[in-house]
FIVO-53814 format. One record per residue (C-alpha): residue in three letters; residue number from 1; z, y, x. Coordinates in Angstrom, 3 decimals. Layout:
N
<r type="ALA" seq="NUM" z="Z" y="Y" x="X"/>
...
//
This chain:
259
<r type="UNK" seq="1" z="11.401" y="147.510" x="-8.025"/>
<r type="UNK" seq="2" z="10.419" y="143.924" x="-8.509"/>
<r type="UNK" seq="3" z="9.819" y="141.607" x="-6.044"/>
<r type="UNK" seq="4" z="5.996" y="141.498" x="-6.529"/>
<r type="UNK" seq="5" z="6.056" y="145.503" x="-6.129"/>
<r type="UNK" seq="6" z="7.902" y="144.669" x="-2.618"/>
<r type="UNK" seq="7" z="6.043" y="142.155" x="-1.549"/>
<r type="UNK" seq="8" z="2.732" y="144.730" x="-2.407"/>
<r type="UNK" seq="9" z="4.149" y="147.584" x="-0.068"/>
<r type="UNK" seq="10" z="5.442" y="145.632" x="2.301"/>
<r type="UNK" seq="11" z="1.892" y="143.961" x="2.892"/>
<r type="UNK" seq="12" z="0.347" y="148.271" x="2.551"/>
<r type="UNK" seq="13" z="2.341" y="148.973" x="5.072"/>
<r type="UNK" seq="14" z="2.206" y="145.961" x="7.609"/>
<r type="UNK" seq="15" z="-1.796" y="146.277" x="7.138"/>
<r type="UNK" seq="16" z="-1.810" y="150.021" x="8.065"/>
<r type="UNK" seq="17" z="0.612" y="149.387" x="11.523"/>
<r type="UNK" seq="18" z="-1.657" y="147.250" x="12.270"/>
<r type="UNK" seq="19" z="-4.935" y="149.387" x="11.929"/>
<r type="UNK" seq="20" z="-2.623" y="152.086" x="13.816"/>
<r type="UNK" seq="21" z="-1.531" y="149.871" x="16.468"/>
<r type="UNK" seq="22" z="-5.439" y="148.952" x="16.963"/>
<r type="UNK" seq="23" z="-6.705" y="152.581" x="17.333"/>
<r type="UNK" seq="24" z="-4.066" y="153.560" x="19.899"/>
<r type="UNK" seq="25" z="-4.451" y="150.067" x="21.802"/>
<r type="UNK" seq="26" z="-8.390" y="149.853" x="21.520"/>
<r type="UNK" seq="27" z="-9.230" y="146.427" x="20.033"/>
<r type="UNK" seq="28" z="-11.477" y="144.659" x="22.443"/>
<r type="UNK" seq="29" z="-14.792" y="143.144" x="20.562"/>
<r type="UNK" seq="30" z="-15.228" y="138.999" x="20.853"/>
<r type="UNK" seq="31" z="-17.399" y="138.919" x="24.004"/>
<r type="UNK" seq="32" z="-20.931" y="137.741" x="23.861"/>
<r type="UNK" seq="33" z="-20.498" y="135.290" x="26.811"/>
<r type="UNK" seq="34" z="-17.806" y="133.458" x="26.578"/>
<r type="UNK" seq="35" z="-15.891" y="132.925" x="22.909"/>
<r type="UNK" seq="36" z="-12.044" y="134.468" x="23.112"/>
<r type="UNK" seq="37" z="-9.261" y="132.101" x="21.756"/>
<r type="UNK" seq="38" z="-5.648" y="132.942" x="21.302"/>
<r type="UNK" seq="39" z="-3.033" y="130.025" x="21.512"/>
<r type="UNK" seq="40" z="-0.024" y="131.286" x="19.632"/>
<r type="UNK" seq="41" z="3.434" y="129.843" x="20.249"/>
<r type="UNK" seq="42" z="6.606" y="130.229" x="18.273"/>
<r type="UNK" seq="43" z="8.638" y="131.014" x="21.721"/>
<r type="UNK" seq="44" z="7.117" y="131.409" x="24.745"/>
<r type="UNK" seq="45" z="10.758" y="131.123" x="26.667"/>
<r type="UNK" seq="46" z="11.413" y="127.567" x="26.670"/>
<r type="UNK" seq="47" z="9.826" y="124.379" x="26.426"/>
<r type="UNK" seq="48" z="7.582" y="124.654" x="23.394"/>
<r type="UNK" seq="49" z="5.213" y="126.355" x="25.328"/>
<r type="UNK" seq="50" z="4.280" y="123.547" x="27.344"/>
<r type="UNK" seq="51" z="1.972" y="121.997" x="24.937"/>
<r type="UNK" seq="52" z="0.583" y="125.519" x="24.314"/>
<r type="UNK" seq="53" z="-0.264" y="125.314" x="27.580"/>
<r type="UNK" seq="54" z="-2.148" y="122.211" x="28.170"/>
<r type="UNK" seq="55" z="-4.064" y="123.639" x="25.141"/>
<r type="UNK" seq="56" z="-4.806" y="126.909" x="27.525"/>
<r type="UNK" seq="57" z="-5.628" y="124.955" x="30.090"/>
<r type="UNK" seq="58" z="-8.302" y="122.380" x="28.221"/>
<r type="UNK" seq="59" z="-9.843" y="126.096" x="26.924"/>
<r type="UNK" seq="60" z="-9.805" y="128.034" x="29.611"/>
<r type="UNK" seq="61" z="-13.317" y="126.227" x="31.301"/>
<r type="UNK" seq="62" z="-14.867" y="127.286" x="28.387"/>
<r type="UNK" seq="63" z="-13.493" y="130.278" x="26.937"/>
<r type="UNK" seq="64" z="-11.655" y="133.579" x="27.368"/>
<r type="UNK" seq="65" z="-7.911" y="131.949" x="26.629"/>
<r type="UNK" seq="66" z="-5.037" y="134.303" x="25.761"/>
<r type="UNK" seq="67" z="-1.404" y="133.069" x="25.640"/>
<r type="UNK" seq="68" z="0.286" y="135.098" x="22.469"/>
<r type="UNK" seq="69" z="4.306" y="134.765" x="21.365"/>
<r type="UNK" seq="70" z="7.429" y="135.698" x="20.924"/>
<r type="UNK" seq="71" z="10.734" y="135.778" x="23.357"/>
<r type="UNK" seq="72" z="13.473" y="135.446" x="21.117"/>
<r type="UNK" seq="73" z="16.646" y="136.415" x="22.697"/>
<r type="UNK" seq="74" z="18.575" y="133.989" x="21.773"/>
<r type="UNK" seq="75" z="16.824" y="131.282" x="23.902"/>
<r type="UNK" seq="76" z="15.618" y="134.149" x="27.127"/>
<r type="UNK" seq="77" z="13.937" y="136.921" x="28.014"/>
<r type="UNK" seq="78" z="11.325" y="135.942" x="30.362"/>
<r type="UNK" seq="79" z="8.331" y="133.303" x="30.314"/>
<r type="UNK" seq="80" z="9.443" y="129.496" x="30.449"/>
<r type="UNK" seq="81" z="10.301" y="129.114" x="34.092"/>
<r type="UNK" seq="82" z="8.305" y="125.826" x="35.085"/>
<r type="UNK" seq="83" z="5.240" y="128.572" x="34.217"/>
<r type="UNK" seq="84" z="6.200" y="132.030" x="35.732"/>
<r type="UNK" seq="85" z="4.091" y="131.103" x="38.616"/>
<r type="UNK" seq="86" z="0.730" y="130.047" x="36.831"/>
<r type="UNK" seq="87" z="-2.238" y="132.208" x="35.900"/>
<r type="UNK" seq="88" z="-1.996" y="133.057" x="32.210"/>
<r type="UNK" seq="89" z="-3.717" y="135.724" x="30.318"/>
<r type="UNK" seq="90" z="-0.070" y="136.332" x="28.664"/>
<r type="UNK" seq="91" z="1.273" y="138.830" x="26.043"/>
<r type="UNK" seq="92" z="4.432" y="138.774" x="24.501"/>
<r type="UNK" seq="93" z="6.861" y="140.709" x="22.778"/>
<r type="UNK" seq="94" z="10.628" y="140.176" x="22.916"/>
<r type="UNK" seq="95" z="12.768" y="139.686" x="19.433"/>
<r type="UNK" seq="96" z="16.711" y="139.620" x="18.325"/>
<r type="UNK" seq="97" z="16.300" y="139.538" x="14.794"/>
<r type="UNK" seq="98" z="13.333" y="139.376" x="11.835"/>
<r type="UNK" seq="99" z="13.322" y="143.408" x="11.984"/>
<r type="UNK" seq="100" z="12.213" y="143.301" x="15.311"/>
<r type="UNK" seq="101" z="9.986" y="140.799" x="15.154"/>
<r type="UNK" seq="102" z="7.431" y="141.902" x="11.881"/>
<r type="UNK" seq="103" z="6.162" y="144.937" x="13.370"/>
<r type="UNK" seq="104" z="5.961" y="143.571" x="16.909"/>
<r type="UNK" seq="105" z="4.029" y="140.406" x="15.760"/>
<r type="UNK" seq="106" z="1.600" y="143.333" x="13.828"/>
<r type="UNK" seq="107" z="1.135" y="145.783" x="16.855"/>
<r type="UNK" seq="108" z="-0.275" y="142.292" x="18.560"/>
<r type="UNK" seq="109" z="-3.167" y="142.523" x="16.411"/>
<r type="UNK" seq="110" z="-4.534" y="145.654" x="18.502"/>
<r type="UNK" seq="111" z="-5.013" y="143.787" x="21.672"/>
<r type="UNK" seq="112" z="-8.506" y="141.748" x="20.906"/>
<r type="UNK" seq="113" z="-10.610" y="140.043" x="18.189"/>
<r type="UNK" seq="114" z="-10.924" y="136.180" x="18.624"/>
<r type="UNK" seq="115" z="-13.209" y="133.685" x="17.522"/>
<r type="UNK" seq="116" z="-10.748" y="130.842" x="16.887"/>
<r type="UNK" seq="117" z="-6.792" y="130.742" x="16.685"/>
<r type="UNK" seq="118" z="-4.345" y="128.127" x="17.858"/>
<r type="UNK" seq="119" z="-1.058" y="128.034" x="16.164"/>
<r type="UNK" seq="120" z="1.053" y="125.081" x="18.209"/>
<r type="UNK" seq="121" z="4.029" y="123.832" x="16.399"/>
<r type="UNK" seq="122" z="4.222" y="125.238" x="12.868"/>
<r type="UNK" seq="123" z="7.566" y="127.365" x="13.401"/>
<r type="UNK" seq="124" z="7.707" y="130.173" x="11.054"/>
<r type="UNK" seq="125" z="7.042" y="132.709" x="13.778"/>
<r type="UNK" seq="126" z="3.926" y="131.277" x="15.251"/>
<r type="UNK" seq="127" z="2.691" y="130.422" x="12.037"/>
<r type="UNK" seq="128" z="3.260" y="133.974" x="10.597"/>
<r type="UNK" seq="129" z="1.755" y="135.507" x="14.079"/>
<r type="UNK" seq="130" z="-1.148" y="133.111" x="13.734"/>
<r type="UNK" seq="131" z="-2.234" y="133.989" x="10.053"/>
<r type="UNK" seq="132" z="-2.027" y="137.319" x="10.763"/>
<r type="UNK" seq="133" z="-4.615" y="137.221" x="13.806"/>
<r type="UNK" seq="134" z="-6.767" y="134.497" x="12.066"/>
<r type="UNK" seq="135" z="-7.341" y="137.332" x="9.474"/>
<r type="UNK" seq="136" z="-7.705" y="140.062" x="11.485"/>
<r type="UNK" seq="137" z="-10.592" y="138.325" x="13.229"/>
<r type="UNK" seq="138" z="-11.827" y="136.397" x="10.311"/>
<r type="UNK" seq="139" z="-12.216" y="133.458" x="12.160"/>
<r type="UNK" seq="140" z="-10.618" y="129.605" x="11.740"/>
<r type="UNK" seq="141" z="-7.021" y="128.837" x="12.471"/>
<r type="UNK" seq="142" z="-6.372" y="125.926" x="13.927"/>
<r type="UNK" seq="143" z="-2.681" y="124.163" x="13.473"/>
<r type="UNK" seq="144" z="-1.601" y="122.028" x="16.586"/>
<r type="UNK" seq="145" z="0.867" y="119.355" x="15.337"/>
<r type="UNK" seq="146" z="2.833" y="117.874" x="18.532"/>
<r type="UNK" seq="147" z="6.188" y="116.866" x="16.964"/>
<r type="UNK" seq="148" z="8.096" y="116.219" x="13.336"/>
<r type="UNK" seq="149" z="9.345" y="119.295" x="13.348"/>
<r type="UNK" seq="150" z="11.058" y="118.333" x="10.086"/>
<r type="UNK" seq="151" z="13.211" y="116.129" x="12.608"/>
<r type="UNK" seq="152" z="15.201" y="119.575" x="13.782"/>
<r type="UNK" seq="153" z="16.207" y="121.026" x="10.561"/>
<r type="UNK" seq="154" z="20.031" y="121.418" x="10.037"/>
<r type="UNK" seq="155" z="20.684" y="121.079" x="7.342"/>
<r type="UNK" seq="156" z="17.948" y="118.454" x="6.807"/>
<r type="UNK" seq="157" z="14.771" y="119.069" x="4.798"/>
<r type="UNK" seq="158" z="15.915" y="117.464" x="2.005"/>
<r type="UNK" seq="159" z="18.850" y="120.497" x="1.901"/>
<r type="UNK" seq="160" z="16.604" y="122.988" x="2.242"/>
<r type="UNK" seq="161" z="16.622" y="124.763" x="-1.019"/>
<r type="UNK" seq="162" z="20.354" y="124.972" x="0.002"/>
<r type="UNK" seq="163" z="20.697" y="126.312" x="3.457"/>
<r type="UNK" seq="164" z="24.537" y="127.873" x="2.898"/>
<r type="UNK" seq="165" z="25.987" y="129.331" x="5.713"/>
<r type="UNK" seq="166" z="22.649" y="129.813" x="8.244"/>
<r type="UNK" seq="167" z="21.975" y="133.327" x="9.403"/>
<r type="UNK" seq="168" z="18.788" y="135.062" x="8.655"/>
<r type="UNK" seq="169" z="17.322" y="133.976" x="11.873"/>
<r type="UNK" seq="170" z="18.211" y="130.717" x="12.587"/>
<r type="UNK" seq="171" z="16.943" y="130.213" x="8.901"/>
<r type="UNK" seq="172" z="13.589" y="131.560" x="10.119"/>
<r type="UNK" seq="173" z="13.671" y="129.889" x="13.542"/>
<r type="UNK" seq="174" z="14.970" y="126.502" x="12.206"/>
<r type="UNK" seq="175" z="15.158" y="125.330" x="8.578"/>
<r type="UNK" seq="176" z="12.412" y="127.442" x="6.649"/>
<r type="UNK" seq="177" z="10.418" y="126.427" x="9.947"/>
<r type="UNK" seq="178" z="11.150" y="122.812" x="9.386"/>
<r type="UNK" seq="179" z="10.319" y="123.320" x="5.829"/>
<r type="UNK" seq="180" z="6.981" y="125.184" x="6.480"/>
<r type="UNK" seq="181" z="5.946" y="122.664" x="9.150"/>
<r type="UNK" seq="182" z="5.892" y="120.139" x="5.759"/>
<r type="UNK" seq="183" z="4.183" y="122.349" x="3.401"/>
<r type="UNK" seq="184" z="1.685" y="124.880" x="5.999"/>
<r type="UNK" seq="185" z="-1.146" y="122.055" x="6.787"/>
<r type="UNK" seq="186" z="-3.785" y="123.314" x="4.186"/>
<r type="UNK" seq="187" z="-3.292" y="126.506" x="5.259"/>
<r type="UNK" seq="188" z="-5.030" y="125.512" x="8.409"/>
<r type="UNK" seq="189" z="-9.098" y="125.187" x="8.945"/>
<r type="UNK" seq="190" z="-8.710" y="122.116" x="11.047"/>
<r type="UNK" seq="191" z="-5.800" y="120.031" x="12.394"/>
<r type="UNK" seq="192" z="-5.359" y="118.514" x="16.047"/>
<r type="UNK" seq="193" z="-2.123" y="116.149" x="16.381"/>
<r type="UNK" seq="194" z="-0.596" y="114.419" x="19.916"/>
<r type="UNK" seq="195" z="-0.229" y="111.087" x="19.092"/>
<r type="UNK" seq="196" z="-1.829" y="108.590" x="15.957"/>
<r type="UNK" seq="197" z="1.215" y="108.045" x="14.454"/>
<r type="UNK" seq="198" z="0.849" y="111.802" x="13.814"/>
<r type="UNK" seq="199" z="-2.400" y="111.076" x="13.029"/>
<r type="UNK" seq="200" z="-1.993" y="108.963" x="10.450"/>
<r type="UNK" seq="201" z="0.341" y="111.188" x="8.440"/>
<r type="UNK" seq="202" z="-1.783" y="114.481" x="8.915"/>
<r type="UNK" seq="203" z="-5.130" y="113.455" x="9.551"/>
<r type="UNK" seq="204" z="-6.770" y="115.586" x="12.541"/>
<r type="UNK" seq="205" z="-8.467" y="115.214" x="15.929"/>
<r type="UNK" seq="206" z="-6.027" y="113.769" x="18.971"/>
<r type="UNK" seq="207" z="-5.235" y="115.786" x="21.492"/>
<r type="UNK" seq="208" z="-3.283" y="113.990" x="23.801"/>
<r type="UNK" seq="209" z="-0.371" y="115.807" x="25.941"/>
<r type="UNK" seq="210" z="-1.063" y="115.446" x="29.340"/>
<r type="UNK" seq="211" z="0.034" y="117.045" x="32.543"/>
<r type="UNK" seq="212" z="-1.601" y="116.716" x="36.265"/>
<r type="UNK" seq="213" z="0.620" y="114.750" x="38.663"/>
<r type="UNK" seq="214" z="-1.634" y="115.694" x="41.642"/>
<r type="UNK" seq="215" z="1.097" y="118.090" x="43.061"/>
<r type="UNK" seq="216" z="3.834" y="115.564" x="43.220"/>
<r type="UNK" seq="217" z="1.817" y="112.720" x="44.439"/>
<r type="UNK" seq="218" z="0.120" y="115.014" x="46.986"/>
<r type="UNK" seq="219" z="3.012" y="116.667" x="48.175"/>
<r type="UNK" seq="220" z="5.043" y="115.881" x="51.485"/>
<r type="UNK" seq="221" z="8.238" y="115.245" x="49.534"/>
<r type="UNK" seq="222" z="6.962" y="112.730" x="47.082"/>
<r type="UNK" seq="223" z="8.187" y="109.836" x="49.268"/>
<r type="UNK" seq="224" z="11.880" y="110.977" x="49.496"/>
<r type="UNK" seq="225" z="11.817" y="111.843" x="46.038"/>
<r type="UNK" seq="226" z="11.067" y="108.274" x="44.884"/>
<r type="UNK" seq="227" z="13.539" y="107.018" x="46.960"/>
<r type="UNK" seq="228" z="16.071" y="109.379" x="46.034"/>
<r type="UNK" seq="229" z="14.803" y="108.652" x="42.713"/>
<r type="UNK" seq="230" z="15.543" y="104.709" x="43.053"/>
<r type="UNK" seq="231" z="18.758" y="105.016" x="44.903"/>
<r type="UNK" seq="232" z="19.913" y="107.261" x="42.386"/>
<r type="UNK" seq="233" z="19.208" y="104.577" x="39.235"/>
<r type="UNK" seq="234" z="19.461" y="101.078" x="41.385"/>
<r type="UNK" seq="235" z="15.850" y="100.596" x="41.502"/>
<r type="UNK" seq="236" z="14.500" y="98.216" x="43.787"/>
<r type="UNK" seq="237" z="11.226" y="98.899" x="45.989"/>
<r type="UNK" seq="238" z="9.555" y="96.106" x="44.254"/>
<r type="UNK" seq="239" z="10.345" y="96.924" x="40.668"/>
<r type="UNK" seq="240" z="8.104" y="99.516" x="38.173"/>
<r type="UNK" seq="241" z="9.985" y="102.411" x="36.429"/>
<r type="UNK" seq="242" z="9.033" y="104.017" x="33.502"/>
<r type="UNK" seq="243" z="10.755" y="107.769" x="33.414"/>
<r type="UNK" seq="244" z="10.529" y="109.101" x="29.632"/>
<r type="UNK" seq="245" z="10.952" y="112.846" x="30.242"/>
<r type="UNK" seq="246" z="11.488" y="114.748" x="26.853"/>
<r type="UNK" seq="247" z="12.931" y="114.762" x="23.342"/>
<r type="UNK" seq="248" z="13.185" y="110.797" x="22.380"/>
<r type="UNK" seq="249" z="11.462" y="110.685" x="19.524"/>
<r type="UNK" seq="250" z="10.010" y="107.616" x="17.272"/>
<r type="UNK" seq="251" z="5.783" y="109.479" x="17.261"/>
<r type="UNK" seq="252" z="5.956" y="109.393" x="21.425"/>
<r type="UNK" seq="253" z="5.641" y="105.459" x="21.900"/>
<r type="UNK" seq="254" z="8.835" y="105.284" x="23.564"/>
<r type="UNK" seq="255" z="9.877" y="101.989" x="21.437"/>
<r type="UNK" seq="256" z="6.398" y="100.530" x="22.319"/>
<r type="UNK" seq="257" z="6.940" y="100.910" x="25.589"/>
<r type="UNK" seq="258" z="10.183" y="99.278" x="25.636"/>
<r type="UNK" seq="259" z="8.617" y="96.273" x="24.052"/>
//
């Protein structure tokens, strides 16, 4: 059978789970109140769901906000921890390997019709996930570009047409990932980016990254913190620190701020 022939049945058969999965679930209709938006993330078990979230929270004043990914086993089994205790509209599906994931990522498309989707970080399995409940809904996907995820490939992009030796699913977690993240942006309606150096190589609307502080400043254990904090690196009382938190990155500002 040749590949096209495949690639035919394959998308028969995906189509029709899905229609299967929606009758036994009970698709819920796009409420006339509020729009529903889905923020898709590629893992939902470590810390690339932290941007999806600050996305969920900007939405959720304004719309019905669902919280949609895989858990790949490989990094955990349960929701990142810094977020098991917040309020999430969440649904998830756990994953070992590509055969897992396909029809798991389809049977999603039974829970509700959206009005907009939110793909953050275009990783191969959020970006699949996304397209598929973008045209389920027949509404705009949106493509949330908060790193150069080119930067993680191994081998690098450049090598990609070569990956030897990389197992079907660190190929799709990793290097075709890295590679799609490069050649997915016009598959998107609209772009938003975390920083104008991002910006200025994809276009978009800025969305900055942002987290509240209030329950470290507020709390009764923000003092000794700081000065454990300052004992800890030889900072004196009088003197400002700057604490970069994160993967060190040239996009973030972290040489500006050095300057």
């Amino acid at each position: 059978m040749s590949n096209r022939a495949e690639i035919t049945r394959m998308r028969s058969n995906l189509w029709r789970i899905a229609a299967e999965a929606s009758e036994l679930l009970g698709s819920e209709s796009r409420g006339e109140d509020r729009p529903r938006v889905v923020v898709v993330c590629w893992d939902l078990t470590h810390n690339p769901v932290g941007r999806a979230y600050v996305l969920y929270q900007l939405l959720e004043r304004d719309y019905d906000v669902d919280l949609v990914g895989p858990m790949w086993s490989r990094f955990g089994d349960v929701l990142w921890s810094p977020l098991a205790a917040e309020p999430i509209s969440l649904a998830s599906f756990g994953a070992s390997n590509v055969i897992d994931y396909l029809p798991r990522a389809v049977a999603m498309l039974g829970r509700n019709l959206y009005d907009y989707v939110i793909c953050v970080k275009p990783r191969l399995p959020g970006l699949y996930l996304s397209i598929l409940l973008a045209e389920w809904s027949n509404v705009p996907l949106v493509l949330d570009i908060d790193d150069d995820e080119s930067a993680f490939a191994d081998p690098p992009i450049d090598d990609y047409d070569n990956p030897d030796g990389r197992d079907p699913i660190s190929q799709m977690l990793d290097v075709e990932a890295a590679a799609l993240s490069e050649r997915s942006i016009s598959i998107a309606d609209s772009i938003t980016v975390v920083s104008r150096p991002l910006q200025d190589r994809y276009g978009g609307i800025m969305v900055r990254h942002a987290r509240r502080s209030a329950p470290l400043a507020d709390s009764d254990d923000a003092a000794m913190v700081r000065a454990e904090n300052r004992a800890t690196y030889d900072i004196a009382n009088d003197e400002r620190a700057i604490f970069f938190v994160g993967t060190v990155r040239a996009h973030k500002g972290v040489a500006e701020i050095v300057e």
